[in-house]
Structure formats: C-alpha cells, structure tokens
Steps between C-alpha positions, in 0.01 A plus 500: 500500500443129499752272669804316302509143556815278549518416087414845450838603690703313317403566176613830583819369635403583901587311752194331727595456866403138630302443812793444794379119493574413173809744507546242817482163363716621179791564707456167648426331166842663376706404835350158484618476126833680524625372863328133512767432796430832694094395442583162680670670752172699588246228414721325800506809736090451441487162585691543796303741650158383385604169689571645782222660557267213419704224673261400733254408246786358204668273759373143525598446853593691763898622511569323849225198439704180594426150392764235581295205321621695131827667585747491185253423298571567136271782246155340471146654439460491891818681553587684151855571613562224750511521876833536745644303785189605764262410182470866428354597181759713362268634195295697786833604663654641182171673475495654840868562424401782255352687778840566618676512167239769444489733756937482595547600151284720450524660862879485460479691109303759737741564744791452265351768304452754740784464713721541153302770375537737828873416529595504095290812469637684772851458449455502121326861509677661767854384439787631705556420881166345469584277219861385640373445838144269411736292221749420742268399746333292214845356416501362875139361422630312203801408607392164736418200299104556453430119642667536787341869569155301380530206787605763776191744460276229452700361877461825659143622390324127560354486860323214681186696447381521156247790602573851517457761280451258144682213604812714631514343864524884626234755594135478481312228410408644180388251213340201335553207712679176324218306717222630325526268215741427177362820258797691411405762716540323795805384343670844518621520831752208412694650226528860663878458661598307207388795258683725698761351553550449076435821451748670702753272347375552148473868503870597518508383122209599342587881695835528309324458143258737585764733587646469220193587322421844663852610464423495141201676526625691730681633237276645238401848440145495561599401872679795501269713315279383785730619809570822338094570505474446859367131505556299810693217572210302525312617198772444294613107648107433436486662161780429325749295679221192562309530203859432285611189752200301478545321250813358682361464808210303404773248301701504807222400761401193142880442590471429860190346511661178394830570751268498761301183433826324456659657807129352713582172348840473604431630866215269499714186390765613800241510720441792602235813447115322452521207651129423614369491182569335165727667222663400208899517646342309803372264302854372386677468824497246807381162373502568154811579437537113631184324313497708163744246374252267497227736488587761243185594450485654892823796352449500185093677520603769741836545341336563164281741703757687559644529141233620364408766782847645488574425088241687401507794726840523332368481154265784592743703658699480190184545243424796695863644442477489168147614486575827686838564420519702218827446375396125478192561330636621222719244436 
C-alpha cells in the first residue's frame, strides 16, 4: 500500500503529527505572541545566564582593574557605562555581576524547590500527626522577619576561610578554587552560603502552597483507587501526586527566582554575604550612595540591572500561571 502524504491526510480530514521541533518552536511562537511580558521575562533569564558564563570574554576590563588617572569618569566609548571612585569600569563589573545574579538565583530556585517539595509533599500526603507537627514547625520557620533570619545565617555560616567543601568554610577542601581565575565556575564557591542561606528562608513559603496543592490531590479518587490496589506510598507521590503539582511548582520556583535576586541585592547593599567580588546590590553602597548625586550614572546602571533581572522573572512567573493554570486559560 503506498504511503499517504501530509496533504493526502488532510484531505481526508486526519490529523499529521509534527516533528517535536516544529511542535517546539510553535509553542514558543504562540507564548511569544500571547505572553510578550512572560517572553521578556525569559529572553532576560537568557541573557543573564549567557553573560555569566561568558564574562570573561564580554567584559572590557577586568572587575577589580583600578585606574585612579579616570575615576568618575562619565559613559564614553572607552568606558561605555562610566567608571567609579577607584576608576573602575563599572560596565565590566555589572557584567561579572551576572555571574552571581546567575548562579544565587538559580541555585537558590534549586534549593527552594526541593526543600518545599519534601516538606509540602510530606505533610500534604500524609496528613494527621505528621501534618500538624511539620506545619507548626514551619509556622516557627516563618514566623521571624525573613531579613533578619537572612543576615544571621549568612553571620553564622561565613568563616575566615572561604575553602571547604564549595566555599562552606567546613569540611574538606572540596571545590573550584575562587583563585583560579574569574569564569563562573570558579565563581561558585562565593555564592554557596548565600544560596543557602536564601533558601532555607525562602522555603517555608513556597512549602505551604505546595501543601496546599497535594491536599487537593490528595483528594481525588484515582489516589484512592490507587491505595485500594496495593500501590505504595511512593509510587503513588511519584505518579500522581507530582505529576498534578508541577505546574505550580515550576511557577513557584519563576516566583522566587526574582525574591532571591532582590534579597542578594539587599544583603549585598548592607554589606554583608559576597563581599570579595562585584555584584549588583554592592555596587550601590559605600561611596556611591555619597557621589551618585553627582554621578547618577554610577546607581542608576546597576539599579536598572536589577529591575529588569527581578521585573521580568516576575512577568514570567506570572505568564507561566496563566499558561499552566487551567482555570486561567480558559478565560
């Protein structure tokens, strides 16, 4: 019998399945045309991390290259975004400053999403004693303001030695070392105590939505279709319970990732947390808190940075919502 062809199929009213490529870059096309903000929102989460992984060769100047002779020197060709009191160029140190916008949000989305994910799950599925003991341990967790929590884990977990096991100051010397040279990898070690520290803080949150979510499927009859055949506790969390969440746990961790690039900027501006290398919060304290009044230009670049990083992570998170929400999609 000799093979129908695509117009062939349709003439007859069949339906051709695309190639998973173009299937692909329709869904993109559509997102692109029906969320234009949540599309920004990614194009940015590129650009961040494409950045930060080709720094080194982006950057003009190196991120701690001093030259007194041109400090506070306005935007020019030589320096595109002008330089700082020390005659830094502070286009290269925004630049290098998406290493660590990069790999704290990101790294704390991780965490975030797998601390909330045992602890919502868990308490979500197996209720009872189990449930009313983890949520009022989580209402401890949440109940200290989440700054103040922030500043003392970042206090207790930073150590004079920034070796250890990834940058932890504690057990073996396991690692890239910051020494080695400014590629992001070598970069890693410095944001590993702030990560953590974020996403312990973060997690109590995002763990109560997701709790809320598996009490709901917790509730349907093919869960307990599946417990009255024998199927494990286990089987079923991975099989039914996750599958049905996901959608809201890949919005929450959109969600946080801005929280936690705004949180790193506002530990950075206090002070405290990465401190030996340049990032965006950083970039606005000491001096230029002082000289930006005559020197806009030295708040107003990294400030803007910061906009856009967390404005449109939130326009994502919010495009994916309504993209994966099916009540929402409908309307």
């Amino acid at each position: 019998m000799a093979a129908i062809d695509a117009s062939q199929a349709q003439d007859f009213g069949w339906r051709v399945e695309r190639p998973a490529p173009v299937r692909a870059l329709r869904a993109i096309s559509h997102f692109v045309r029906a969320k234009p903000m949540g599309a920004f929102g990614a194009l940015m989460l590129i650009l961040i991390v494409v950045v930060a992984v080709l720094s080194p060769w982006i950057a003009r100047y190196s991120y701690d290259q001093v030259n007194l002779s041109a400090a506070l020197t306005g935007p020019s060709s030589a320096h595109w975004f002008g330089t700082d009191q020390n005659g830094r160029d502070i286009y290269s140190r925004l630049v290098y400053g998406c290493q660590i916008t990069a790999m704290v949000g990101l790294g704390t989305v991780v965490l975030v999403t797998v601390l909330a994910l045992v602890v919502g799950v868990g308490s979500g599925y197996f209720g009872g004693k189990t449930d009313f003991v983890v949520q009022r341990l989580v209402d401890i967790w949440l109940s200290f303001p989440a700054i103040f929590l922030i500043l003392t884990l970042v206090a207790v977990l930073t150590t004079t030695s920034g070796s250890g096991f990834f940058g932890l100051g504690r057990g073996p010397a396991v690692g890239p070392n910051p020494q080695d040279g400014p590629w992001f990898w070598y970069t890693f070690p410095r944001t590993t105590i702030v990560t953590l520290a974020l996403g312990l803080v973060l997690a109590g949150g995002t763990s109560r939505v997701i709790r809320g979510a598996v009490l709901g499927v917790r509730a349907n009859a093919y869960v307990e279709a599946a417990e009255v055949v024998g199927a494990s506790h286990l089987r079923i969390i991975l099989r039914h319970v996750l599958p049905n969440i996901m959608p809201i746990v890949i919005v929450m961790a959109t969600l946080q990732l801005g929280t936690a690039i705004l949180a790193e900027a506002t530990i950075s501006f206090l002070g405290v947390g990465i401190t030996n290398f340049p990032t965006w919060g950083q970039m606005l304290s000491g001096r230029t808190r002082d000289l930006a009044e005559n020197h806009l230009y030295m708040a107003l670049f990294p400030g803007f940075a910061i906009f856009l990083a967390v404005f449109g992570f939130n326009m994502l998170g919010d495009a994916l919502r309504d993209v994966l929400d099916p009540r929402l999609r409908r309307s």
